[in-house]
C-alpha positions in Angstrom: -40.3 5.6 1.8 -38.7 4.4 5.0 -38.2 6.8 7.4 -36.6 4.2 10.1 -33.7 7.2 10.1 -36.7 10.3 11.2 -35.2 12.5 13.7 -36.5 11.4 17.0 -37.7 13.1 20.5 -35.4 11.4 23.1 -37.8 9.6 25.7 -37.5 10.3 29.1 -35.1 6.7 29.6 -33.5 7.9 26.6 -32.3 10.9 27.8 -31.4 9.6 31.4 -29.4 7.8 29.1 -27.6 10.7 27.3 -27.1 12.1 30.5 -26.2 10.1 32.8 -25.0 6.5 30.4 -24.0 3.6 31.9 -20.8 2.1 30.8 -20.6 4.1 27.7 -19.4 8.3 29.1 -16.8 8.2 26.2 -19.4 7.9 23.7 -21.8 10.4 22.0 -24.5 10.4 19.6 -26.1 12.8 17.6 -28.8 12.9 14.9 -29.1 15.4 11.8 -32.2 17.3 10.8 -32.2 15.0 7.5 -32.2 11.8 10.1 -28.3 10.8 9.8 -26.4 9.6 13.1 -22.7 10.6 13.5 -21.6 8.9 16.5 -18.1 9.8 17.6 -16.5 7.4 20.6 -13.7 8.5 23.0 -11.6 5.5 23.5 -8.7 3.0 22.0 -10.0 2.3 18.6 -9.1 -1.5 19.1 -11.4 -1.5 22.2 -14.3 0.6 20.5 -14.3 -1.9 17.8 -14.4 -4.4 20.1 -18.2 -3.2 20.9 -19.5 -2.8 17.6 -21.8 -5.6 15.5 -20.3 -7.4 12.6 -21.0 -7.3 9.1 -22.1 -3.5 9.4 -20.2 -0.3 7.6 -20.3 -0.3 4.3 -17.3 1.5 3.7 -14.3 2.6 6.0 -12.2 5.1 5.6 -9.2 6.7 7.7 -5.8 8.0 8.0 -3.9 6.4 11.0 -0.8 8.8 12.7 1.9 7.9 10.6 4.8 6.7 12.2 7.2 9.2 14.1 6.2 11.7 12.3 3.2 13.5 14.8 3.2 13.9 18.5 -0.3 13.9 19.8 0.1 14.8 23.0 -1.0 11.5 24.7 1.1 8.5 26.1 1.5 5.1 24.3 -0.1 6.8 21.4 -0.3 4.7 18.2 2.4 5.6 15.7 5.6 6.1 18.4 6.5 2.5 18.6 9.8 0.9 18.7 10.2 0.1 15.7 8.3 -0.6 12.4 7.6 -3.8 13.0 5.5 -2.9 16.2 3.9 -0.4 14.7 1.8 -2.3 12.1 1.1 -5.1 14.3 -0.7 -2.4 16.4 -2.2 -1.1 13.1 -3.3 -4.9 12.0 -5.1 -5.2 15.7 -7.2 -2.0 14.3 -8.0 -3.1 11.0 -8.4 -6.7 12.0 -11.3 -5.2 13.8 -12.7 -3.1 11.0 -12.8 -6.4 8.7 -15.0 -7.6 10.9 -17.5 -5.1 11.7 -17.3 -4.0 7.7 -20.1 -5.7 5.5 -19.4 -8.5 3.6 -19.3 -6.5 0.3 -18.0 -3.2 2.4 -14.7 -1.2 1.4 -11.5 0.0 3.1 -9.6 3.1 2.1 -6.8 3.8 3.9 -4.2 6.8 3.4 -0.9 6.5 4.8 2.3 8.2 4.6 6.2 7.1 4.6 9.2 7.8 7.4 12.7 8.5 6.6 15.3 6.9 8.5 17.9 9.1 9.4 20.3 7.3 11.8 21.8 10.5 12.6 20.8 11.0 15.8 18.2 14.1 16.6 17.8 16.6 14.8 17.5 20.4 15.8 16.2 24.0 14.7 12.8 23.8 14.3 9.7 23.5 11.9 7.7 26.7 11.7 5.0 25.1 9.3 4.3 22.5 11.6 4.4 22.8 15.5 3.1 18.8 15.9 6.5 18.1 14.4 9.1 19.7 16.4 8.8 17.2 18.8 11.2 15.2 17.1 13.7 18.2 18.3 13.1 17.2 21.8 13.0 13.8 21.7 15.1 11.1 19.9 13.0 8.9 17.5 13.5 5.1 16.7 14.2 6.7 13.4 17.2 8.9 14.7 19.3 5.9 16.1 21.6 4.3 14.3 22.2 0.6 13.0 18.8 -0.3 11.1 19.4 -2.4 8.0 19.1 0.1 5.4 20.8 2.9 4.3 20.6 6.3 6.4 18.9 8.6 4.6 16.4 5.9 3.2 12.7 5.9 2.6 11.5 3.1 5.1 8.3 1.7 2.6 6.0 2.3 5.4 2.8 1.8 3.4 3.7 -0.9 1.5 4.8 -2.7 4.6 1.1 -2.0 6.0 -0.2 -3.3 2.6 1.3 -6.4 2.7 0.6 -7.1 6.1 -3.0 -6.4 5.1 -3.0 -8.8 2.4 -1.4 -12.2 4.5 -4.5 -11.2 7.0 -6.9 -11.6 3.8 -7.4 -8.2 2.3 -7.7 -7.8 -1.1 -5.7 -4.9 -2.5 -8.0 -3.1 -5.2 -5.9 -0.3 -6.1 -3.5 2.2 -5.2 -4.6 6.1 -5.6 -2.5 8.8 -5.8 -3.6 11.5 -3.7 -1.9 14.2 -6.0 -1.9 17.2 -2.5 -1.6 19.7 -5.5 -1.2 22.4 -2.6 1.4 20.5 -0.5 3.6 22.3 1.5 7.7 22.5 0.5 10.2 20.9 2.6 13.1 23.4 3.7 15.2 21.2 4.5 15.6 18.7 1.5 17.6 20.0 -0.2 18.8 17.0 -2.6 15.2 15.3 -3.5 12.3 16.3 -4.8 9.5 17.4 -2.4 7.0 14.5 -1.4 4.0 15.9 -3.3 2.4 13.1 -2.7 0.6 9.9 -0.5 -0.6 6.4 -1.1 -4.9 5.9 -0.8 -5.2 2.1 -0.4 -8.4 0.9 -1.5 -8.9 -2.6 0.3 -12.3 -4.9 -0.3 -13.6 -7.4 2.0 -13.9 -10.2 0.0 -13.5 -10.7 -4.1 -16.2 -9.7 -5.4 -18.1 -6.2 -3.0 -20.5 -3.0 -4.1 -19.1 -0.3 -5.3 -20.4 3.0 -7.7 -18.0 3.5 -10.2 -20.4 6.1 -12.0 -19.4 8.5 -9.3 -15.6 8.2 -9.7 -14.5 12.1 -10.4 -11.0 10.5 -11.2 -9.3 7.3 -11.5 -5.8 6.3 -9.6 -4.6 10.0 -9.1 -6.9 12.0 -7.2 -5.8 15.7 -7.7 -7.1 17.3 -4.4 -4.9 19.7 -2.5 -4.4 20.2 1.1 -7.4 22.2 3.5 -5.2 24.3 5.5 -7.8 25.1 8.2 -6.0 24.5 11.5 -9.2 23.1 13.0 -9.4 21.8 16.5 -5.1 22.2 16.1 -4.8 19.2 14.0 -2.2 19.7 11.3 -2.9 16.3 9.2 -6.6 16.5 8.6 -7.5 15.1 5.0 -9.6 17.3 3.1 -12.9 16.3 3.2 -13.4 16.2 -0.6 -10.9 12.8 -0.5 -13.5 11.6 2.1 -16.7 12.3 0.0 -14.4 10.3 -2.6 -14.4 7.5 -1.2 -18.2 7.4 0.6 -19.5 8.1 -2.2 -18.2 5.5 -4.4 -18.7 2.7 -1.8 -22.1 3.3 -0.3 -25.7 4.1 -0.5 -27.5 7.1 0.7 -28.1 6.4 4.3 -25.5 3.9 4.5 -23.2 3.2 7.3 -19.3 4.7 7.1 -16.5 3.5 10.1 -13.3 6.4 11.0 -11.6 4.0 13.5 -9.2 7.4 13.9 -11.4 10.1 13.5 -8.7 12.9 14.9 -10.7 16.4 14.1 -14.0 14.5 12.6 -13.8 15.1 8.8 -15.2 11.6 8.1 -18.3 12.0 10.5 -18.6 15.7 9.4 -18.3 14.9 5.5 -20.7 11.9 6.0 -23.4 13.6 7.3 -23.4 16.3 5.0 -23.5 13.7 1.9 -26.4 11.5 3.9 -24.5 9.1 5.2 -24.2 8.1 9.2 -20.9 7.7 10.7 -19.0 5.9 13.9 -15.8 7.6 14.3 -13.1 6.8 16.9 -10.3 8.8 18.8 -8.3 8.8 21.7 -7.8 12.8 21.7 -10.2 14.4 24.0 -9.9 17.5 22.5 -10.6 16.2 18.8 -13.9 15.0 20.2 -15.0 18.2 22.3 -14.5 19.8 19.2 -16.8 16.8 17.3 -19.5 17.7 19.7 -19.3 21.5 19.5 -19.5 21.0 15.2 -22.2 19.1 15.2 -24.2 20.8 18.0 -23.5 24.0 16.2 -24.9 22.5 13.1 -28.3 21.7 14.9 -27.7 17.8 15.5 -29.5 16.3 18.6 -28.3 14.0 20.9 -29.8 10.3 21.1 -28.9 7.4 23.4 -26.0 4.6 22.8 -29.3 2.5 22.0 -31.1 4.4 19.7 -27.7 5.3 17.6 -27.0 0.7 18.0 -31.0 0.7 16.6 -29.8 2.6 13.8 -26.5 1.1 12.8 -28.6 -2.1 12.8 -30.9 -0.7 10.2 -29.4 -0.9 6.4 -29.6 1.5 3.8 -33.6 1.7 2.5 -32.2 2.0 -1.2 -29.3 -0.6 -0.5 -31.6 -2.7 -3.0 -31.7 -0.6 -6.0 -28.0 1.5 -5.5 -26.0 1.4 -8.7 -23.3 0.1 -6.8 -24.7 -2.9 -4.9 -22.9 -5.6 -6.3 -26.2 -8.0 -7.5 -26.8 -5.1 -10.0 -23.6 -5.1 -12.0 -23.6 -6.8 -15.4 -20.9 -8.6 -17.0 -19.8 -6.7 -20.6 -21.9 -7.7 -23.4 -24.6 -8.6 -21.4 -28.4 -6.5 -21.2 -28.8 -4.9 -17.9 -31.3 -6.3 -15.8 -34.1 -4.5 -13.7 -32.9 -3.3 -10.5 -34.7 -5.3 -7.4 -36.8 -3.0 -5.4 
C-alpha cells in the first residue's frame, strides 16, 4: 500500500517553515489523521493559481459570488463589476487558470446563480433573511441604473453567459444539473413570479474524452439537496456540502487531488477531507480562512510546510490506476470488460 500521504512529524526546517514562511504568510497547510492535506491560501484566486503546477486536481469545484447580489465586505471584490461583461472576464481569468492546473482528464463543476435587472434605481426596506444583501439598500448597483438593453424587470442569463464564455475558451459543456434547493428560502418581495427554487451546476471537462465514476451518481441532472442553514463563519451562500461530496466523488479517486479557487467558509476542503480526498482552496476573506484554520485544528489536523503540502499535490492518487472512473477502464457497450491495470 502506499503510504506517500502518512501523517508526518514536521522537521525542525519544516517547522521554521510553518512558522516563520518565506514568501508564502497567506498560505496554510494541514494534514488529517488518515494522511489527507487541505491547504487553504489567503490571496486573489487568479494570483494563487498562478503558483500552482499544471496538470494536477482532478476535479474542481466552486461557487464564485454571484454578481451584485453579496457584499463581502472587501474592496474590488469579484462580483461588483461594472457591468456583466466585466464580470466574466474576471471570472474567465480564474477559470482560465483552473484549466490549467486541472489534470488532463480532470472535471469542473461550477454553480452559479442569475441577477435581475431592475433599472429602477435603489431599492429600500430591508432583507431580514439575509443581512449580506441589504447592501444593495445602501448602495446603488450596476443593476439599479437605468438604460441596459433589456427589459426592466428581466432575468440577465448570467450563467449562461459564463457558460458560453467557457466554451469559446475550450471547455466542454457536459451537462447542466439542477440543483433542486428543496429548502429554499421564499422571496417576499416577488410577488408576480414564482420563487427561484432553483440554480444551474455546470459540469465542464477538460478535454473530450476525461475519468469520471458514474457508479456513484445518487441522481442524474436534478440534484434534490436542500439548503444547510448553518450560518457558519457568517457566510450566508455556503453550498451544502452533500452537492460537494457529489461532485468529488464522481470525479476522483480516494486520495485524489480537489481545487476551491473560492473557498468562502471551506466546505470544499472540509467535505474533501472527510471523503479522503486533499484539497487547495482559495479566498480573499480573512475571516473565512481563520475560521478554515480553527475547523480543521479543532478536528486534530497538523500543520506542514508549503513544501511538504507541494510534495504532496505532486504525488497522484495510489489507486488512480485501478478507480472505476479513470477513463482507460471504461468499455464501449457490447464489449467484455477488461482487467483493471494495477
Amino acid at each position: 500500500m502506499d503510504n506517500s500521504f502518512a501523517q508526518v512529524t514536521p522537521t525542525q526546517e519544516a517547522q521554521e517553515e510553518i512558522d516563520s514562511p518565506s514568501g508564502s504568510a497567506s498560505q496554510h497547510n494541514y494534514v488529517s489523521s488518515a494522511g489527507h492535506f487541505g491547504s487553504i491560501i489567503h490571496d486573489d484566486s487568479v494570483a494563487a493559481l498562478k503558483k500552482l503546477p499544471d496538470d494536477t486536481f482532478n476535479v474542481a469545484v466552486t461557487s464564485p459570488p454571484y454578481f451584485w447580489v453579496r457584499d463581502y465586505g472587501y474592496d474590488e471584490q469579484l462580483g461588483h463589476e461594472e457591468s456583466v461583461e466585466t464580470y466574466i472576464d474576471a471570472l474567465m481569468r480564474v477559470f482560465d487558470e483552473v484549466k490549467r492546473t486541472l489534470h488532463p482528464e480532470g472535471v469542473f463543476f461550477l454553480n452559479i446563480g442569475d441577477t435581475y435587472y431592475s433599472g429602477n434605481g435603489q431599492p429600500h426596506g430591508s432583507d431580514p433573511k439575509c443581512s449580506s444583501r441589504n447592501f444593495l439598500r445602501t448602495k446603488k448597483r450596476p443593476v439599479d441604473v437605468s438604460g441596459w438593453d433589456i427589459p426592466k424587470k428581466s432575468m440577465i442569463g448570467v450563467p449562461w453567459k459564463v457558460a458560453f464564455a467557457m466554451q469559446e475558451r475550450g471547455w466542454t459543456l457536459r451537462s447542466t444539473i439542477i440543483w433542486n434547493r428543496c429548502n429554499a428560502f421564499v422571496e417576499p418581495t416577488a410577488r408576480d413570479r414564482p420563487h427561484r427554487q432553483y440554480e444551474f451546476v455546470f459540469m465542464f471537462s477538460k478535454s473530450r474524452f476525461y475519468s469520471f465514476d458514474r457508479s456513484k451518481l445518487v441522481e442524474e441532472d436534478v440534484w434534490n439537496i436542500p439548503i444547510e442553514r448553518s450560518r457558519r463563519a457568517n457566510h450566508n451562500a455556503a453550498f451544502p456540502a452533500e452537492l460537494v461530496r457529489r461532485c468529488i466523488e464522481v470525479s476522483s479517486p480516494p486520495g485524489g487531488h480537489v481545487l476551491d479557487p473560492f473557498v468562502g467558509s471551506g466546505t470544499t476542503i472540509l467535505t474533501a477531507l472527510e471523503h479522503h480526498r486533499n484539497a487547495v482552496g482559495i479566498d480573499l476573506g480573512a475571516e473565512y480562512v481563520d475560521y478554515i484554520q480553527m475547523t480543521l485544528e479543532a478536528e486534530g489536523c497538523s500543520r506542514i510546510a508549503d513544501k511538504e503540502m507541494m510534495r504532496r499535490l505532486g504525488t497522484p492518487s495510489a489507486v488512480w490506476n485501478s478507480w472505476d472512473g479513470n477513463k482507460a477502464n471504461f468499455r464501449k457497450p457490447g464489449r467484455k470488460k477488461s482487467a483493471k491495470p494495477k
